[in-house]
Wavefront OBJ file of the C-alpha trace (Angstrom):
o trace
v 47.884 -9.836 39.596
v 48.772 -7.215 41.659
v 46.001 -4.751 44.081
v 46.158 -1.827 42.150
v 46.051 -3.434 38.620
v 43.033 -5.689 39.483
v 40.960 -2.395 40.656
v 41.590 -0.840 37.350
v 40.107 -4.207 35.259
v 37.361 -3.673 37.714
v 36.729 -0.167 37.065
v 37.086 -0.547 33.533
v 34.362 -3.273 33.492
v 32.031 -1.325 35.275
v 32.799 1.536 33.376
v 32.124 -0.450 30.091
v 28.439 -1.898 31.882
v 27.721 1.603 32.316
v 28.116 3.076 29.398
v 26.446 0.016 27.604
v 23.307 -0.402 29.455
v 21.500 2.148 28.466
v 21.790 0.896 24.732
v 20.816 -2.589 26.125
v 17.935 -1.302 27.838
v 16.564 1.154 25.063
v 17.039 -2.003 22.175
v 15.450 -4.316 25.159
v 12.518 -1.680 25.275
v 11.538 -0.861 22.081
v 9.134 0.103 21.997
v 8.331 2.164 24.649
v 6.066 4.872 23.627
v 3.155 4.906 20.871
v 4.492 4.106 17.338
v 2.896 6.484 13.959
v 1.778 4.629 11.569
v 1.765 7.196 8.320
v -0.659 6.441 5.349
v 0.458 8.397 2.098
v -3.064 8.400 1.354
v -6.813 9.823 2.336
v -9.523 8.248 4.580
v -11.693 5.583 3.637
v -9.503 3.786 1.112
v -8.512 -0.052 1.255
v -5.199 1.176 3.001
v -7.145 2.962 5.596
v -9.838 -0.037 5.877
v -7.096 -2.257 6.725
v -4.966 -0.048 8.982
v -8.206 0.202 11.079
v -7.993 -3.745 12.499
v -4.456 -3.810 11.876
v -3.342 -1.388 14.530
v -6.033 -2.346 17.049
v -4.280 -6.197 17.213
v -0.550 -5.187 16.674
v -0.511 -2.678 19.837
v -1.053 -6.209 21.863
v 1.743 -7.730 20.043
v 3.856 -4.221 20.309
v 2.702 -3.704 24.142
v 2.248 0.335 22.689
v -0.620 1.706 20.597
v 0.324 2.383 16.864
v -1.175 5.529 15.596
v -2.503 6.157 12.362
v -1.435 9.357 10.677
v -3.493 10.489 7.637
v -0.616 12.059 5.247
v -2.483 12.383 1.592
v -0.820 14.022 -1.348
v 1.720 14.434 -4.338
v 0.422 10.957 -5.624
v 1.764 9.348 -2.203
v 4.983 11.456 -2.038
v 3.902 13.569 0.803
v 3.441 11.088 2.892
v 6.292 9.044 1.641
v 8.762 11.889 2.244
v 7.094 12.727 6.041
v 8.311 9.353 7.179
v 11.736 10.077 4.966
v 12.934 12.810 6.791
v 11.193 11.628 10.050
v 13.846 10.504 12.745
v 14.637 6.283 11.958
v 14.348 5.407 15.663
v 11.324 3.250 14.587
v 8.780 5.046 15.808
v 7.364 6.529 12.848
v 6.581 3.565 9.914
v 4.978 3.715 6.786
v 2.341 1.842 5.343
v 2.668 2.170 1.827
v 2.463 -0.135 -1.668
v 4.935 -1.055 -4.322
v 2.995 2.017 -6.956
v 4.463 4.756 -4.508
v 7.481 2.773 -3.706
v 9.073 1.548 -6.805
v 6.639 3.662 -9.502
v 5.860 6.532 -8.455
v 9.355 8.205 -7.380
v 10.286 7.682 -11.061
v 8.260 9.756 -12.658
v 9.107 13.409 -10.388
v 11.497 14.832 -8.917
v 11.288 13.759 -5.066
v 14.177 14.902 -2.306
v 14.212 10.996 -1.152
v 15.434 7.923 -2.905
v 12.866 5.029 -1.500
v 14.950 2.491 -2.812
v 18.237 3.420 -0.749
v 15.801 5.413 2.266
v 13.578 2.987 3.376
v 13.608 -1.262 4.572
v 10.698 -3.498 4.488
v 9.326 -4.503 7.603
v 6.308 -6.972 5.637
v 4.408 -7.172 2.881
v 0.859 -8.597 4.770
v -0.473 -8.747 1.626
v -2.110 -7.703 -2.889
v -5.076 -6.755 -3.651
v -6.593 -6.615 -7.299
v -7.636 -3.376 -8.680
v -11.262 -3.534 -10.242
v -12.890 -0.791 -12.468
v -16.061 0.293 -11.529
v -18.975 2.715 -12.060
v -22.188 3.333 -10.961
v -25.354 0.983 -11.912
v -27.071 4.126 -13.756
v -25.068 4.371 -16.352
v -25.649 3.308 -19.924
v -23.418 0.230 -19.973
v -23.483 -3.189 -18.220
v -20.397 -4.536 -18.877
v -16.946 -3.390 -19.965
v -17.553 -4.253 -23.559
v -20.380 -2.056 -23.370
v -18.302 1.068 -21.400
v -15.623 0.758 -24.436
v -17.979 0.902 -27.257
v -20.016 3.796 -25.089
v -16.306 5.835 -24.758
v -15.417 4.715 -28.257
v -18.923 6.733 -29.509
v -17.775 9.254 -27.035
v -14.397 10.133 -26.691
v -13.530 12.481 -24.120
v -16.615 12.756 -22.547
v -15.792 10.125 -19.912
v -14.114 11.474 -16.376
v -12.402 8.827 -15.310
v -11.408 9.113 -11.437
v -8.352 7.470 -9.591
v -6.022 7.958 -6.790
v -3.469 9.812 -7.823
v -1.135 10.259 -10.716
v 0.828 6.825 -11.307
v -0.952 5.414 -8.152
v -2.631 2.069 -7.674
v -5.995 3.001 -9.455
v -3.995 5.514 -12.173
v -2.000 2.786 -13.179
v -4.194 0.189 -14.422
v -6.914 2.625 -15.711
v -3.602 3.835 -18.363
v -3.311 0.504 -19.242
v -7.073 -0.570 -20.035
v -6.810 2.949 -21.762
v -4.397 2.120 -24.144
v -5.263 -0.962 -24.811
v -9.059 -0.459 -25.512
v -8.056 2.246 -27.656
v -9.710 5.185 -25.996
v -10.077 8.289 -24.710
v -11.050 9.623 -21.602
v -10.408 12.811 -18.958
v -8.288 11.462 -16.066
v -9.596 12.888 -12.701
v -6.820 12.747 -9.617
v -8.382 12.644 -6.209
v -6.113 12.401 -2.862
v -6.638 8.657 -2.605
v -8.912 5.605 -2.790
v -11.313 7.147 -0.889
v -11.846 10.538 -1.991
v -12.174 8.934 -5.296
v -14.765 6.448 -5.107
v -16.302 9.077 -2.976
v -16.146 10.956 -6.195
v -17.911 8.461 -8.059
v -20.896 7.788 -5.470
v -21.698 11.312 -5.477
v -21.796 11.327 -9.993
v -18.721 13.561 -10.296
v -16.888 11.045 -12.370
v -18.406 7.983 -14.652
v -16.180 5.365 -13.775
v -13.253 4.831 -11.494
v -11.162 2.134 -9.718
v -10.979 0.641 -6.297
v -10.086 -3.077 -4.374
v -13.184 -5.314 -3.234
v -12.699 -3.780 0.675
v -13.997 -0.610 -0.676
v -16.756 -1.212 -2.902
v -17.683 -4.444 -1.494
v -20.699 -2.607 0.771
v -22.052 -0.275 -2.063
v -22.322 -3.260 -4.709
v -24.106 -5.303 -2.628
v -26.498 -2.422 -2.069
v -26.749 -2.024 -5.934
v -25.424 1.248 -6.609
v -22.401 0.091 -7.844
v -21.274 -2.475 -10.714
v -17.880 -3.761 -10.859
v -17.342 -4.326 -14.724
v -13.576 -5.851 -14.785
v -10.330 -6.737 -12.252
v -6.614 -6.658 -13.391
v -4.977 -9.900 -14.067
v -5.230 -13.131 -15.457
v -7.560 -14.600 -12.787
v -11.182 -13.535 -11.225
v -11.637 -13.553 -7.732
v -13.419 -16.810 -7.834
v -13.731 -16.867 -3.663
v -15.132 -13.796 -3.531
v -19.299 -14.560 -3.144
v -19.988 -10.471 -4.327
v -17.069 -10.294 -7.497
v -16.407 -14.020 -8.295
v -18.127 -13.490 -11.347
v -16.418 -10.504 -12.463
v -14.393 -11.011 -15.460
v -10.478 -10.744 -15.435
v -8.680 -8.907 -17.472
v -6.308 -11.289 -19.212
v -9.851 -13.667 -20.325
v -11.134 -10.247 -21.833
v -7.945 -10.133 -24.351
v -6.061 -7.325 -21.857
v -3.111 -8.823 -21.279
v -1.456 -5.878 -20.692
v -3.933 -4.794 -17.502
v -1.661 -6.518 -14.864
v -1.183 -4.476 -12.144
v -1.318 -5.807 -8.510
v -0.890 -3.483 -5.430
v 1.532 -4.852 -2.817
v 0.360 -3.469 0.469
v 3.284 -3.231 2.660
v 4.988 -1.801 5.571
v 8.497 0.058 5.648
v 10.508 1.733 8.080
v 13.339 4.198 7.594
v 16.889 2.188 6.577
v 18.923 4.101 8.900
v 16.020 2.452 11.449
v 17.984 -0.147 14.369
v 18.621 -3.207 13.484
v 17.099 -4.147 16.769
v 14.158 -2.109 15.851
v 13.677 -3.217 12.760
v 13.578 -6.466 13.678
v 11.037 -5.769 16.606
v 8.797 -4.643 14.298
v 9.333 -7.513 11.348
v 8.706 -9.804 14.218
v 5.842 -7.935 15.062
v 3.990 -8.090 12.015
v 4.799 -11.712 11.439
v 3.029 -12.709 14.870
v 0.117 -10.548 13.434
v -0.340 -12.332 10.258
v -0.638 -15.495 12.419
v -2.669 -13.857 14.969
v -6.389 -15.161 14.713
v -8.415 -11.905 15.385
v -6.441 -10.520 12.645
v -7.340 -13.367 10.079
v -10.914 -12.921 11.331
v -10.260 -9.431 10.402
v -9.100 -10.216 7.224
v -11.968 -12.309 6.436
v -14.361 -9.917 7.918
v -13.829 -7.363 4.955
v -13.362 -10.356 2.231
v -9.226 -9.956 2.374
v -6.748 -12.559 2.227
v -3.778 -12.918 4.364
v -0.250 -13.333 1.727
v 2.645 -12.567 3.726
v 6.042 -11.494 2.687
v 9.005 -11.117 5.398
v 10.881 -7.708 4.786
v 14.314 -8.872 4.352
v 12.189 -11.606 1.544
v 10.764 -8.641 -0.086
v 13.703 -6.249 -0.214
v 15.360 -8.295 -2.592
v 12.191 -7.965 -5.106
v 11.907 -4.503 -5.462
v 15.504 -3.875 -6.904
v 13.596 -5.731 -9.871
v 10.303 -4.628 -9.534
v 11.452 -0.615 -10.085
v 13.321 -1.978 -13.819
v 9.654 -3.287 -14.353
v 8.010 -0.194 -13.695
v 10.764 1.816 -15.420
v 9.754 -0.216 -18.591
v 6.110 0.576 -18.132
v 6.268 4.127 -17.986
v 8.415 3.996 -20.864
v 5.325 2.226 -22.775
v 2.856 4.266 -21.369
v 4.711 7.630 -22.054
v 7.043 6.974 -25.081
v 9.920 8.461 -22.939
l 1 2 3 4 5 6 7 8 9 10 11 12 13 14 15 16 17 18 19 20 21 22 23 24 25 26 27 28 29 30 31 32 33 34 35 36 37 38 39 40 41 42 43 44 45 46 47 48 49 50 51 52 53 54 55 56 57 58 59 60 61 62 63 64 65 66 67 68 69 70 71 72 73 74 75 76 77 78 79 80 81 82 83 84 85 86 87 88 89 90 91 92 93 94 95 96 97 98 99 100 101 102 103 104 105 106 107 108 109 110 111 112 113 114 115 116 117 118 119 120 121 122 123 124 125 126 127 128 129 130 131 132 133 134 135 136 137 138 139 140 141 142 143 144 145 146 147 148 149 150 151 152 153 154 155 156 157 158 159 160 161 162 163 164 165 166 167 168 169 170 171 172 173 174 175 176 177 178 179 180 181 182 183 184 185 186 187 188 189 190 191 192 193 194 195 196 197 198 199 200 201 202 203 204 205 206 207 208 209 210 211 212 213 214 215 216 217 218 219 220 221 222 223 224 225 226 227 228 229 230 231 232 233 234 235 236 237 238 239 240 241 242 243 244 245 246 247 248 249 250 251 252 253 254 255 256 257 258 259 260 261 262 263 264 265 266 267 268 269 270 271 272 273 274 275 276 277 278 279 280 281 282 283 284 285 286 287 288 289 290 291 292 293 294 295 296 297 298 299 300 301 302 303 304 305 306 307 308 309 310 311 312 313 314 315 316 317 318 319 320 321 322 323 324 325 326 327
């Protein structure tokens, strides 16, 4: 190989290293700033509860803080749509649930698609809706609240989370099957609406164990029924709270996936920072101390795992709000 010729390979080389390492050193990086963690929802719900221990541990993991961002609205779709449009470098994620996810989107118009828009980075883990109202009023037990909105139809206000949400959802279905009637009261999230309900505005309402667990201990609140087929039998404050499927409601099913998502345009180098990320936190033992410490358990899903559910899970949900609507 002659002088000249070998300078060129050289120079070419070197040209090539240039140009390349600054994509090796920002995918090498990431991240290097603070991460926003968006919540389609208000304060004091179970999302918010969680997000609270979850981004103190994960900015060890991360090596950058992850910032919660408070984005309540449109039944989820305003925060939803924030973290849609927001740039997928992977520093904005969403902490979301399979209602706004796969449900919600179907039943307005939205300018997003979340099942083309966004990837899963993990599911960490369900919860269990329960129904719930406050110990004054004049029924004990589900049973009793039927027969009570069955004598009094339309009287009841009924609070929840947001059209087609997590508490919305399940409260339709108990409502059709118990055969009753009742004023449906949309607040900006979980905790807005049981908020609602401490203060008397609405009769009953819905919310997961994190939430109420404080306020039924203290006696002001009763938890009269959870979704499903199966109590929360290692729970010492519900475990005695009757299911839904023992009760005859079969149809009272839903379970809210609690899971995180980035962009899908997001690097794949990124993306799999961050699924790496939260897979080291499910492990991590302050995190399952956490957990434990507001009566949650740990069921984790890896993103690429649950991507291929919710292809299925949105023909589910199209099928229930063609039951629940007639349309």
């Amino acid at each position: 190989m002659n002088r000249p010729t070998s300078v060129r390979i050289i120079g070419i080389f070197a040209l090539v290293s240039l140009l390349l390492s600054p994509m090796m050193t920002s995918a090498a990086s990431f991240p290097s700033r603070p991460i926003t963690l968006v919540l389609p929802v208000g304060a004091g719900g179970s999302h918010d509860l969680h997000a609270r221990g979850i981004t103190s541990i994960i900015a060890d993991i991360l090596g950058q803080p992850m910032i919660v961002k408070l984005v309540p609205g449109g039944a989820g779709m305003k925060g939803t749509g924030f973290v849609a449009k927001a740039k997928p470098d992977g520093y904005t994620v969403l902490f979301s649930h399979n209602g706004f996810d796969q449900l919600v989107p179907q039943t307005r118009k939205v300018p997003f698609n979340t099942m083309r828009d966004f990837k899963t980075i993990a599911k960490i883990n369900h919860g269990q809706p329960m129904f719930i109202s406050l110990t004054n009023r004049p029924w004990k037990t589900i049973k009793g609240f039927i027969a009570y909105a069955k004598k009094n139809p339309g009287k009841i206000n009924w609070g929840h989370s947001g059209v087609w949400g997590a508490g919305h959802t399940p409260s339709m279905q108990l409502v059709k099957a118990a055969g009753i009637k009742v004023n449906f009261i949309p607040h900006k999230g979980g905790g807005p609406s049981l908020r609602a309900l401490l203060s008397g505005q609405d009769d009953i309402s819905i919310a997961f164990p994190t939430q109420a667990r404080s306020h039924a201990k203290s006696g002001k609140l009763r938890a009269l029924l959870v979704t499903g087929d199966k109590r929360l039998s290692k729970d010492p404050v519900f475990k005695n709270v009757p299911s839904a499927g023992e009760l005859g409601f079969k149809s009272v099913s839903f379970q809210m996936d609690r899971i995180f998502m980035a962009p899908s345009k997001t690097p794949a180098g990124h993306l799999k920072t961050l699924r790496t990320a939260f897979e080291k936190l499910t492990k991590h033992k302050s995190f399952k101390r956490f957990m434990r410490s507001i009566g949650e358990s740990v069921v984790f899903v890896k993103g690429a795992d649950y991507d291929k559910t919710r292809v299925q899970r949105y023909k589910e949900f199209t099928a229930l709000i063609k039951a629940m609507t007639g349309k």
